[in-house]
C-alpha positions as CSV (number, residue, x, y, z in Angstrom):
1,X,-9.2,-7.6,31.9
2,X,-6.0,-5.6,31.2
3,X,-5.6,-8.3,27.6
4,X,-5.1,-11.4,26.2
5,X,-2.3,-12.9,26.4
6,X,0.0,-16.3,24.5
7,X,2.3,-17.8,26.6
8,X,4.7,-20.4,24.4
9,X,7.2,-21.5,27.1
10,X,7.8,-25.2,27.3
11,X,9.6,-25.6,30.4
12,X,6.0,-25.9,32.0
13,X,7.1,-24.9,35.7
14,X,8.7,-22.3,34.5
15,X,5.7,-21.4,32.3
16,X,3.1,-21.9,35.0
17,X,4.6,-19.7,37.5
18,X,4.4,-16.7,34.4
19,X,1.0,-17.3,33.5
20,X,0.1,-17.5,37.4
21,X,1.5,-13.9,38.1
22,X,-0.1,-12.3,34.9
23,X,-3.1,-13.8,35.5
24,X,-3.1,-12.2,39.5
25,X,-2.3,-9.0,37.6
26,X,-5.4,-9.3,35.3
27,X,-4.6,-10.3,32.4
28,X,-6.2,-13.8,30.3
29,X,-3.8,-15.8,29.3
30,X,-3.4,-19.2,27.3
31,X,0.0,-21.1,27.8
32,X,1.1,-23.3,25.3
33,X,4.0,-25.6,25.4
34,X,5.3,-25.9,21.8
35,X,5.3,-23.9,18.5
36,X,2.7,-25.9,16.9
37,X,0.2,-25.3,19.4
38,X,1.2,-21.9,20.0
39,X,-0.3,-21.2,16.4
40,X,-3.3,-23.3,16.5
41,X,-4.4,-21.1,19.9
42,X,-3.6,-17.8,18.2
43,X,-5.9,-18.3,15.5
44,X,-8.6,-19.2,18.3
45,X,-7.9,-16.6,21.0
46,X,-7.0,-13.4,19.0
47,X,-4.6,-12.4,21.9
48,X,-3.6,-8.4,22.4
49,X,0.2,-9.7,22.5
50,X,2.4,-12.9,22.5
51,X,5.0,-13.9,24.6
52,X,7.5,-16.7,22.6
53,X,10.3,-18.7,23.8
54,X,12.6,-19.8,20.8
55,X,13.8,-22.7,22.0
56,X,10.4,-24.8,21.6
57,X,9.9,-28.5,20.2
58,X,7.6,-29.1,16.6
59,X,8.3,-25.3,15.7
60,X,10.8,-22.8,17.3
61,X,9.7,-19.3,18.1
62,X,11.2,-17.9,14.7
63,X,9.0,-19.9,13.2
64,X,6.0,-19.5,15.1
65,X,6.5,-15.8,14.9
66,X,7.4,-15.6,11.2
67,X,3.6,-17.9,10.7
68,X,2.0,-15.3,13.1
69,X,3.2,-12.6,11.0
70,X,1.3,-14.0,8.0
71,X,-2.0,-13.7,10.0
72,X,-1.3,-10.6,11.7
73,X,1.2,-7.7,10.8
74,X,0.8,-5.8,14.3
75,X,0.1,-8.0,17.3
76,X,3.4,-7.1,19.6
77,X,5.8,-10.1,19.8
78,X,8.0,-10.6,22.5
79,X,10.6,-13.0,22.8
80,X,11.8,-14.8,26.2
81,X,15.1,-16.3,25.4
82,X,18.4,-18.2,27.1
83,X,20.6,-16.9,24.0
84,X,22.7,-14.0,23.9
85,X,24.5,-13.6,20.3
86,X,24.0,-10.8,19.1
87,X,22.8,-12.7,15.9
88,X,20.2,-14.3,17.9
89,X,18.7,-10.9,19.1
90,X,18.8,-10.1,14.9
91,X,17.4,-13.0,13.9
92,X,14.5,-12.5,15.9
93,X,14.0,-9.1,15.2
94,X,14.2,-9.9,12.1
95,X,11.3,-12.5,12.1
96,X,8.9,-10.8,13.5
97,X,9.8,-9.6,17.0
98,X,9.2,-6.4,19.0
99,X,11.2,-7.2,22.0
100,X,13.2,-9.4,23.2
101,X,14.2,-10.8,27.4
102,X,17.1,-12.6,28.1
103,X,16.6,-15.2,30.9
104,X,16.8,-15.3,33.6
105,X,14.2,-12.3,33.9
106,X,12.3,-10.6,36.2
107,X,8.3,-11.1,36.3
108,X,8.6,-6.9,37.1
109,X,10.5,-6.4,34.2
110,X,8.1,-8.5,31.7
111,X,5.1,-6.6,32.8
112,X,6.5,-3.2,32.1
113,X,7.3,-4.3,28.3
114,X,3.5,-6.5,27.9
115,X,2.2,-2.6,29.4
116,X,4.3,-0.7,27.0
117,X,3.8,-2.7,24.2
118,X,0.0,-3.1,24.9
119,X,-0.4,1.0,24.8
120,X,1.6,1.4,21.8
121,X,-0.7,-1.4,19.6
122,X,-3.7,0.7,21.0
123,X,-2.8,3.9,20.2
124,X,-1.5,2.8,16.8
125,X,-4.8,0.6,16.4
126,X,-7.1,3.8,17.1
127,X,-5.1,5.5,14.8
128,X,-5.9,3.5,12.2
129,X,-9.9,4.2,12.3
130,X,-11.2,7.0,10.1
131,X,-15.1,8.5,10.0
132,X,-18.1,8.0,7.2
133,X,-20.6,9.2,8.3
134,X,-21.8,7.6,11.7
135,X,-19.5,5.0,10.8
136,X,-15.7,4.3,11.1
137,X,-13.7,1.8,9.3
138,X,-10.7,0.3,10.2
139,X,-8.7,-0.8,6.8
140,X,-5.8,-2.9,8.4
141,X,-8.0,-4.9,10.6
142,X,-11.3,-5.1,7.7
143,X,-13.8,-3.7,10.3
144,X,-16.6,-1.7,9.6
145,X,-18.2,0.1,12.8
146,X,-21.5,1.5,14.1
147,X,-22.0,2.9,17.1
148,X,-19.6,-0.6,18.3
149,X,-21.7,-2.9,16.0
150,X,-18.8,-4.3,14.2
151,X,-18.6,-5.9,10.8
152,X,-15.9,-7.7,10.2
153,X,-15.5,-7.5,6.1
154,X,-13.2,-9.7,3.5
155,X,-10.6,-8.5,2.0
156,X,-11.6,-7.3,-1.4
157,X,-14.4,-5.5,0.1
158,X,-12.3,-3.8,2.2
159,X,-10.1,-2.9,-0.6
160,X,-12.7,-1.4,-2.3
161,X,-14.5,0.1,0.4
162,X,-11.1,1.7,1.3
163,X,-10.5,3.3,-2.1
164,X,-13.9,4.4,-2.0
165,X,-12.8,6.7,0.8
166,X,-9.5,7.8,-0.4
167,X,-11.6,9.4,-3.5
168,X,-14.6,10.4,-1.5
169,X,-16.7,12.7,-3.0
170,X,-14.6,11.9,-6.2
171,X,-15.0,9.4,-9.3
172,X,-13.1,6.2,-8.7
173,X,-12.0,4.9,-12.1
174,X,-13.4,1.1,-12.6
175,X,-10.9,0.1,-14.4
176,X,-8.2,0.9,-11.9
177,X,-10.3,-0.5,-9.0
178,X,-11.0,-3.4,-10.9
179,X,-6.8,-4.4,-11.5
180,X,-6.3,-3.3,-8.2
181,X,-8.6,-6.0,-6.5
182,X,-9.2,-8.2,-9.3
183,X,-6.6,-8.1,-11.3
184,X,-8.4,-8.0,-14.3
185,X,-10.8,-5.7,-15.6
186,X,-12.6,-8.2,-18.0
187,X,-16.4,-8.7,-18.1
188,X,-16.7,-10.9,-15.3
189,X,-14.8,-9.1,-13.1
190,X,-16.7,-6.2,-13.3
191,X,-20.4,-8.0,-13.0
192,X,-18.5,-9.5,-9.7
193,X,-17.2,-5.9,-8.4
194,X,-21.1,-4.8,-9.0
195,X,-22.2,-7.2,-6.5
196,X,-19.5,-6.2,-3.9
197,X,-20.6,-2.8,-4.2
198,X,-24.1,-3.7,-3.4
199,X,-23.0,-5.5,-0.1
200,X,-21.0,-2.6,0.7
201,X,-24.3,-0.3,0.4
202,X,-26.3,-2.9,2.5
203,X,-23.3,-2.3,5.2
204,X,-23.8,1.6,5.1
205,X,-27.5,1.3,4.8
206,X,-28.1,2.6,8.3
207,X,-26.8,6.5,7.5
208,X,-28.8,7.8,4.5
209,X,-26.6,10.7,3.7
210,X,-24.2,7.8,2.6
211,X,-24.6,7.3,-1.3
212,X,-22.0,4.8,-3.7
213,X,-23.0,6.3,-7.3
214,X,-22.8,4.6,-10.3
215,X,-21.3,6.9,-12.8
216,X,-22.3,4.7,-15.7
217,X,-19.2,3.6,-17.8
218,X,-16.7,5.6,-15.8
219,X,-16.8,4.1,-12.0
220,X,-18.4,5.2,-8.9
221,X,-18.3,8.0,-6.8
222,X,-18.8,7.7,-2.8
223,X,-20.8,10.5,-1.4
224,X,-20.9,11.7,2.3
């Protein structure tokens, strides 16, 4: 499979006859045939890349991309669209979009910019991983990998887990760490930030030459 792919194109023939050469080209995809359902199957099917039309009943493609956006800051976004203002193409650059296609389009042309856009999100995604240990960790997307046994992590461990890194080998003040994920650095926060740094042990548990050490009353220190 060459990725996933959202279709949101509510002229259905016109829809059909994309998802019908994309999918002879290898690629899974899921068409949709308005905005609102077009969000409801992103957060289900994780696709590698979306393809919008703006011009869509319940919610336009602005909209749907702006929401999409929210959940994800790097999936590529391309828009299919009849307009040609000028301040269309802005508009939708400026909610979200990567690219946009005027119709009517070629099928030829919409494959070379799903390719491009698909090798640019992996190269930027594999940039995004760095090493502890025998595992990597990949901040934007909260993962935590072994060998490619994935954990997925929340956000305030990865936060902290993150920082952790940034200062490896170095004291990481607790009471930054604690207004910088908590907000507070009160009693209660800090009995709370004790027991995320015990689950993120747990998740580095499987390379012993990984240490978190409490420097009592000062922070902790992660040691590779």
């Amino acid at each position: 499979m060459k990725g996933k792919i959202l279709l949101a194109e509510d002229e259905i023939s016109l829809g059909e006859i994309i998802k019908e050469s994309l999918d002879s080209r290898g690629f899974a995809v899921e068409h949709v045939g308005c905005g609102k359902k077009a969000i409801e199957v992103f957060k289900s099917f994780s696709p590698d890349i979306v393809v919008l039309d703006i011009m869509m009943p319940n919610k336009d493609g602005f909209e749907v991309s702006r929401e999409i956006r929210m959940l994800d800051r790097n999936v590529p976004i391309i828009f299919l669209t009849a307009k040609n203002r000028t301040q269309d193409v802005i508009d939708g650059f400026e909610n979200g979009a990567n690219d946009f296609i005027k119709k009517p389009f070629s099928m030829e042309e919409l494959i070379v910019r799903i390719n491009s856009h698909l090798r640019i999100s992996k190269i930027n995604f594999e940039q995004q991983w760095v090493s502890i240990g025998k595992y990597k960790f990949n901040f934007e997307h909260q993962i935590l990998d072994l060998h490619g046994k994935e954990t997925v992590l929340t956000y305030k461990e990865s936060v902290l887990l993150n920082e952790l890194i940034k200062k490896q080998n170095q004291v990481l003040d607790r009471s930054y760490i604690l207004k910088l994920v908590w907000g507070t650095d009160d009693f209660f926060s800090a009995r709370s930030m004790d027991v995320f740094i015990t689950k993120i042990r747990k998740y580095l548990k499987d390379d012993p030459l990984i240490k978190i050490v409490n420097i009592r009353g000062i922070g902790y220190k992660l040691v590779v």
